[in-house]
C-alpha positions as CSV (number, residue, x, y, z in Angstrom):
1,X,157.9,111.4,114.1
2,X,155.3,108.5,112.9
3,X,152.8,111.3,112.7
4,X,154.7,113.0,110.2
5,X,156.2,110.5,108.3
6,X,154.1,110.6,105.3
7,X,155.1,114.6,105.0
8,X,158.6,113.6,105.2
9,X,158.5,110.6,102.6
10,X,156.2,112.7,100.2
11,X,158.5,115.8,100.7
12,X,161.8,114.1,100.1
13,X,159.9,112.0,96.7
14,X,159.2,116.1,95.8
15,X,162.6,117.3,96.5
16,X,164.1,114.2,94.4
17,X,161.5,115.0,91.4
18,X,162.9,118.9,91.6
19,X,166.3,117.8,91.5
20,X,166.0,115.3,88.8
21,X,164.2,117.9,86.6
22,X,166.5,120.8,87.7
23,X,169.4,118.4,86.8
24,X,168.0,117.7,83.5
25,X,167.3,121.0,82.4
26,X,170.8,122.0,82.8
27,X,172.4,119.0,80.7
28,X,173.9,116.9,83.8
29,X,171.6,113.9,83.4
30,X,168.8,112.5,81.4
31,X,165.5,112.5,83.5
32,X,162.0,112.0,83.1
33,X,159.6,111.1,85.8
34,X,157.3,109.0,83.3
35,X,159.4,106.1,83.2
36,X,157.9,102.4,82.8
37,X,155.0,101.9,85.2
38,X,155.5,105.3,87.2
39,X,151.8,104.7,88.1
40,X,152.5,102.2,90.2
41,X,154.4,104.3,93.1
42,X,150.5,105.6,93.8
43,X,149.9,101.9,95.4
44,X,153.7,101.4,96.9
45,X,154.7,104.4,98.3
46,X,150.9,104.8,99.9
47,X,151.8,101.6,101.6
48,X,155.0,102.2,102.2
49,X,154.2,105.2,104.2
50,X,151.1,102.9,106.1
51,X,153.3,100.2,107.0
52,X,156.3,102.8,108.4
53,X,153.5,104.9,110.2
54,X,150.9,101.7,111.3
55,X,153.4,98.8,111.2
56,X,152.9,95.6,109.6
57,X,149.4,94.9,109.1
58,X,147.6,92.8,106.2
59,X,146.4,95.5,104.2
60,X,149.9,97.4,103.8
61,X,152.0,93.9,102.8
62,X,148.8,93.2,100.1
63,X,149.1,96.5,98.7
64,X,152.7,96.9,98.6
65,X,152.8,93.3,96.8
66,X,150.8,94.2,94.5
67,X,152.2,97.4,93.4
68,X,155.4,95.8,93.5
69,X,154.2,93.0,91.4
70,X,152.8,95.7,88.6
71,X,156.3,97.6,88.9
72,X,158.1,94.5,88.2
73,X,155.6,93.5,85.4
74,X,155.4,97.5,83.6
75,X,159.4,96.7,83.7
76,X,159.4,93.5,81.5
77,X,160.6,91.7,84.8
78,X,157.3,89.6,84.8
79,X,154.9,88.6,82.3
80,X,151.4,91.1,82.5
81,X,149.6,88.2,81.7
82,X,150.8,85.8,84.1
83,X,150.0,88.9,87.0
84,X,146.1,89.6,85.4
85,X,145.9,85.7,85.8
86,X,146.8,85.7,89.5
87,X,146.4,88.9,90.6
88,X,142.8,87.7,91.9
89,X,143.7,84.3,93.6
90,X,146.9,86.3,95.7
91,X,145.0,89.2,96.6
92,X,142.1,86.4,97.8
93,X,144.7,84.4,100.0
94,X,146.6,87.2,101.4
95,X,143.3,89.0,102.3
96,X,142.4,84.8,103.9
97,X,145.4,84.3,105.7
98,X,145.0,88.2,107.3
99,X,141.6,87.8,108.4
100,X,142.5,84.2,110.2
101,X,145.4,86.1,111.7
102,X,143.5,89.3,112.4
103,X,147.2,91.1,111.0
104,X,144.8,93.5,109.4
105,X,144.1,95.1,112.3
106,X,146.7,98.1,113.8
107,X,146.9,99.6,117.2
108,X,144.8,102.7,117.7
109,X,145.4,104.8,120.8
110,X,143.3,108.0,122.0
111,X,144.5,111.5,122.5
112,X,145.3,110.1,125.5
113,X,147.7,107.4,124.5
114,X,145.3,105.1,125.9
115,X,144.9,101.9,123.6
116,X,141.1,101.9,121.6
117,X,140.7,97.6,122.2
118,X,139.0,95.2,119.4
119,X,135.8,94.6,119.8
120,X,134.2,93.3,122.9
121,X,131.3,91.9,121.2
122,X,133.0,88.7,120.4
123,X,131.7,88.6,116.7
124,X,132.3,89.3,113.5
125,X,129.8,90.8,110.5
126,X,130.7,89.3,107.4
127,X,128.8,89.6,103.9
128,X,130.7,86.8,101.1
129,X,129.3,87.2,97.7
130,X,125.9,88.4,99.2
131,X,124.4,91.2,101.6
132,X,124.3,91.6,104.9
133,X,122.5,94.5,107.3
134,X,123.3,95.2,111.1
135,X,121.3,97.5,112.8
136,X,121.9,98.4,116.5
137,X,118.8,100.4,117.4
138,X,118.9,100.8,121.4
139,X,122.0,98.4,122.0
140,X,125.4,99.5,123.6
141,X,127.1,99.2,120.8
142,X,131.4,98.5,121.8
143,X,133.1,97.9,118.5
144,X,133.0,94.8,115.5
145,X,135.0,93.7,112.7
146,X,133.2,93.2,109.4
147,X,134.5,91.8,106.2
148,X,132.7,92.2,102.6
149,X,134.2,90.0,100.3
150,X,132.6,90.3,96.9
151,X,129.3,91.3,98.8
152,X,127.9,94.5,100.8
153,X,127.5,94.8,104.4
154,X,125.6,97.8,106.1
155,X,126.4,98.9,109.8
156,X,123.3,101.1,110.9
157,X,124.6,102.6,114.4
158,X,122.2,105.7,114.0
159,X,120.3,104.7,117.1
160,X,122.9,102.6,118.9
161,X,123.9,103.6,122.6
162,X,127.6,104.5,122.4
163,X,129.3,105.4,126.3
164,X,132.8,105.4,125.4
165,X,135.3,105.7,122.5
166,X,135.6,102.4,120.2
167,X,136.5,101.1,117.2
168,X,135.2,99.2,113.8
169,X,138.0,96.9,111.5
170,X,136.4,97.4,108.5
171,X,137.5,95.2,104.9
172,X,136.4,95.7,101.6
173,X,137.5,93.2,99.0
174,X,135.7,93.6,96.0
175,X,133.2,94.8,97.5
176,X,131.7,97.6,99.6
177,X,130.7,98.8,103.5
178,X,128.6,101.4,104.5
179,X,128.6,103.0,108.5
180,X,125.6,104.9,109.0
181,X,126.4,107.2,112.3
182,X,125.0,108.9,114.9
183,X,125.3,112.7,115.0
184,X,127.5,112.4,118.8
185,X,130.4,110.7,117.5
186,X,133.7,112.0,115.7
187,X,134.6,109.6,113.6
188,X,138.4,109.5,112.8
189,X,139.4,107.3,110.2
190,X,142.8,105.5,109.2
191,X,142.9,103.5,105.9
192,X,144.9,101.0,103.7
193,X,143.9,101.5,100.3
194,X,144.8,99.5,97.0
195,X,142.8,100.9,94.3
196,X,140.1,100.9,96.4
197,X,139.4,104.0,99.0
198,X,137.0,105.3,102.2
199,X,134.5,108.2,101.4
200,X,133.8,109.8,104.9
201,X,130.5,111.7,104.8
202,X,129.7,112.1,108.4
203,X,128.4,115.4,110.0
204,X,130.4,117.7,112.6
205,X,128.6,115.9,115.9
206,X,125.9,118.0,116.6
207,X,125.5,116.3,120.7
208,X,127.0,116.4,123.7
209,X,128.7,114.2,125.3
210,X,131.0,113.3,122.2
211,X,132.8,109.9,122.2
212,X,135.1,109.1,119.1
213,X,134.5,106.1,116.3
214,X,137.9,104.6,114.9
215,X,137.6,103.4,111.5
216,X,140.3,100.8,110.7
217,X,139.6,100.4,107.0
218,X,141.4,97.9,104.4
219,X,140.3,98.7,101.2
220,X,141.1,96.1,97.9
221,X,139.2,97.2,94.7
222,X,136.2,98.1,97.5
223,X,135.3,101.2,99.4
224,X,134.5,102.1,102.6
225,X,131.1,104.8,102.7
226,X,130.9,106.8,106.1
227,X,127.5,108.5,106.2
């Protein structure tokens, strides 16, 4: 059922939308889908659907905040102002207080079922308001979490020895990462995005044997590049 749960909350939002238009064409009720920050359900229900699917995870509660937070505001519940003035500051602490906790990462299992761990490097790759390269030319390479925080990081596994299926936690915050991959990987992907998104450029795996890369991305106002 969690597989599918996105079709079922995007179907039922479409079957609502048909309704409330069918009803309003035929005089029962008033209706229009543009009502006062519509926009808005493109950040929440996103979430929504991530946190149902994922569970609770930093990137999900963030995003659904702050759609919530731009709901209420489009609604004259809260002052636009006072939100552009902390919008910034909140998304910086939540993003904080996720990373200390490590609630931004969610469990990933295999076609197996089997569990994909967290890394077993025992380190992190940041890049805070600056740039910062990693390249693994020749080295088993077993997963890492890296975090760009108004800065760049670059993950260069074109060369890295890969034996068995792992993962990368992956946050962008005002900023950007780029995965370069080797051509015996699949590379499956699964994202939180708020304004903010993961491009996924990788080839088909052109070698055998093929081990799968997990992407756990958290995208805020940044992107995630997978070439």
């Amino acid at each position: 059922m969690k597989k599918n749960v996105s079709n079922v909350v995007w179907g039922l939002l479409l079957i609502a939308v048909g309704i409330g238009y069918g009803g309003g064409s035929l005089g029962f009720w008033d209706f229009s889908i543009f009502f006062k920050g519509w926009w808005t359900l493109f950040i929440i229900i996103p979430c929504l659907v991530n946190l149902i699917q994922y569970g609770v995870n930093g990137g999900n509660v963030l995003g659904l905040c702050v759609g919530i937070a731009l709901f209420l505001s489009a609604q004259g519940f809260l002052e636009f102002s006072m939100v552009r003035r902390l919008l910034v500051p909140a998304i910086l602490i939540l993003v904080g207080i996720s990373l200390l906790l490590g609630n931004t990462r969610r469990q990933i299992r295999d076609q197996q079922g089997n569990q994909i761990p967290y890394e077993k490097g025992g380190f992190d790759v940041s890049a805070v308001f600056g740039g910062r390269k990693m390249k693994y030319d020749g080295q088993v390479f077993e997963g890492v979490t890296v975090n760009a925080v108004f800065g760049g990081a670059e993950l260069d596994l074109r060369m890295a020895v890969i034996q068995q299926d792992v993962r990368i936690d992956a946050t962008a915050v005002f900023g950007g990462v780029d995965i370069l991959v080797p051509s015996n990987v699949i590379v499956k992907v699964m994202s939180t995005p708020v304004l903010g998104g993961v491009t996924n450029k990788a080839s088909a795996p052109t070698e055998v044997p093929c081990h799968t890369l997990y992407i756990n991305a958290t995208c805020v106002f940044g992107g995630v590049d997978i070439k």
